[in-house]
C-alpha positions, 0 to 999 in steps of 0.5 A: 139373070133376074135376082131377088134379094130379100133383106136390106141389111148389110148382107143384102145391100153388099151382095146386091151391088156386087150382083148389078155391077156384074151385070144382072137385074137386081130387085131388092125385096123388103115388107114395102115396095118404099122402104127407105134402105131398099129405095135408098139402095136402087137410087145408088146402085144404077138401072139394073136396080130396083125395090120391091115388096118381098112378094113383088121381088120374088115373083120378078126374080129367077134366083132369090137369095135371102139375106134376112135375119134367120130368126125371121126369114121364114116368115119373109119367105111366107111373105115372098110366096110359096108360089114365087119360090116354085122352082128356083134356086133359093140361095140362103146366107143367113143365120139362125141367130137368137139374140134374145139373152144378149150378145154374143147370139146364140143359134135357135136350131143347130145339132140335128136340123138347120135353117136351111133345112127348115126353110126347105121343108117349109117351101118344098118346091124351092132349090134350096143352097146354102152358101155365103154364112161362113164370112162377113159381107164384104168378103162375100163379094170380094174374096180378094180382100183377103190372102189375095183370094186363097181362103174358102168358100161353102156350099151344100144343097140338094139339087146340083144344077142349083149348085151349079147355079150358085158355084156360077155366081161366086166365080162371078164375085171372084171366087177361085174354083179350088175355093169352092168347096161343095160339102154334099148334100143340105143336111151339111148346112148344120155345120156351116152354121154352126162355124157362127158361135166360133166366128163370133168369138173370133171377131170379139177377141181379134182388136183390130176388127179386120175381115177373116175367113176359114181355109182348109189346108190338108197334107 
């Protein structure tokens, strides 16, 4: 496929090279087509590769997955155009975190409403899917780092090809079937971002700063 990934932070970078080295097309968006970390990127990451304006990356790709910092995706997905995200599968991995009173974050939404969901009210005719927040990049694309594979993965949307779409792509990063767990429909989004003050909070009290991630064990 053709995907779109908007942001050139970490996330992005990471879910970007994972995506060409499985075989799709990746354009990484950002506000200019000569960003130095979008350009920089496409010049490491092989053929398959390339940097775009937002506008541009959207338009090109058949996924779009934003992988920007959630106080400002939004404004990106405006700059992306509504008519760019008609009709695609929106994949969306970041975070509604407000950094504005220091560190640790706190979440701008949460309780009653998500991201997620904002960003699906502001773009209707997009096939929004939450996935991909819960974890750090490098487990995202790799899930074999960790328990070799034996932790989980969430997903919630309303529009179930779109799932599936998404459900395609972690396969392809190695996510095992029973380890994708699909929480129903995008309201479910409010949790999974609400795992981020607790996530957090584990990464700043664990010395070692080593990857971990959340697995559901039942009787």
């Amino acid at each position: 496929m053709r995907i779109a990934v908007l942001g050139t932070g970490v996330a992005g970078r990471t879910l970007g090279g994972k995506l060409v080295e499985v075989g799709h097309a990746v354009t990484m968006g950002s506000r200019t087509a000569t960003n130095e970390a979008a350009t920089q990127w496409a010049a490491g990451a092989g053929p398959l590769a390339k940097a775009a304006t937002y506008f541009d990356a959207a338009a090109d790709g058949e996924v779009v997955i934003n992988a920007t910092p959630g106080m400002v995706s939004l404004d990106v997905l405006a700059a992306a155009s509504t008519r760019n995200l008609d009709g695609k599968v929106l994949i969306d991995v970041a975070n509604p975190l407000d950094h504005s009173a220091g560190f640790p974050p706190s979440l701008s939404i949460a309780n009653t409403d998500s991201l997620a969901e904002a960003i699906q009210r502001a773009f209707p005719t997009a096939k929004v899917v939450k996935a991909l927040n819960t974890m750090r990049a490098d487990v995202m694309v790799a899930p074999e780092r960790l328990a070799g594979g034996d932790h989980d993965a969430f997903l919630a949307g309303d529009d179930a090809e779109a799932k599936a779409v998404v459900k395609g792509l972690l396969a392809e990063f190695g996510w095992r079937p029973e380890h994708i767990r699909d929480l129903g429909s995008l309201d479910a989004a409010r949790g999974m971002e609400m795992w981020l003050p607790l996530w957090l909070r584990i990464f700043l009290t664990q010395g070692n700063k080593d990857p971990f991630n959340i697995k559901v064990v039942s009787a």
